[in-house]
N, C-alpha and C positions, 0 to 999 in steps of 0.2 A: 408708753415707754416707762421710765423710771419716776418715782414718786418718792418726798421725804429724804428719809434715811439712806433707802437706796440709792440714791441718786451717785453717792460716793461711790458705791460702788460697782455705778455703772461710767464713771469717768476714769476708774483708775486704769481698766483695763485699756482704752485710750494713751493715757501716761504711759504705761510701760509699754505697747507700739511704738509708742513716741520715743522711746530711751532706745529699745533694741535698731529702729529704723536708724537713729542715729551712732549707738555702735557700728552696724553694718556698714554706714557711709562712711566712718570714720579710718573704716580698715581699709578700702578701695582703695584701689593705685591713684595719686594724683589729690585724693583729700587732704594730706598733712598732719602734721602734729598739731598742728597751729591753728587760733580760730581764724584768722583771716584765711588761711588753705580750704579748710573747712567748708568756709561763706562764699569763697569763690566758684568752690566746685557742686557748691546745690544751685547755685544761680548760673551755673553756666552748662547743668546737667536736669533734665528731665527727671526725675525721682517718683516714679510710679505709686511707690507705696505711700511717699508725701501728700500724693493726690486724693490715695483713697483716707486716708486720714483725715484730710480737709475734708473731705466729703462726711467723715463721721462725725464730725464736731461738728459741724455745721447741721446736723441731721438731729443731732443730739441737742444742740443748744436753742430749734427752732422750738422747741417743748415750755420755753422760758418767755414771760414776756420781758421785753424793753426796759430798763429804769427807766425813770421820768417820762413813760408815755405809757395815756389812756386811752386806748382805741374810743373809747366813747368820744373824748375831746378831740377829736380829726376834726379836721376842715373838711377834706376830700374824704365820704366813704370809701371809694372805686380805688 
């Protein structure tokens, strides 16, 4: 995946996913002005593209290791 310098620029596009997903929910009947409206209607709504998002951060960020853990100092290899 992404290396260094790039790595910026392989998060931002993520970020602005993340900005438009949330314009889009923001406009839907029943989200609100308000952030409590908002938080109500992503937790009480299924949000598909929130899923695949999670899926890319999470796809993106397995490339990184841990703070303060050295696979070498495991207890358990397995």
């Amino acid at each position: 995946m992404c290396r260094a310098r790039s790595e910026f620029w392989c998060a931002w596009p993520m970020c602005c996913r993340a900005v438009q997903i949330t314009i889009d929910i923001k406009n839907k009947e029943g989200a609100g002005p308000k952030l409590k409206d908002f938080k109500a209607y992503v937790d009480s709504t299924e949000v598909p593209e929130i899923k695949a998002l999670k899926a890319d951060v999470e796809k993106f960020a397995m490339d990184f290791p841990t703070i303060g853990f050295e696979k070498g100092e495991m207890r358990y290899k397995d």
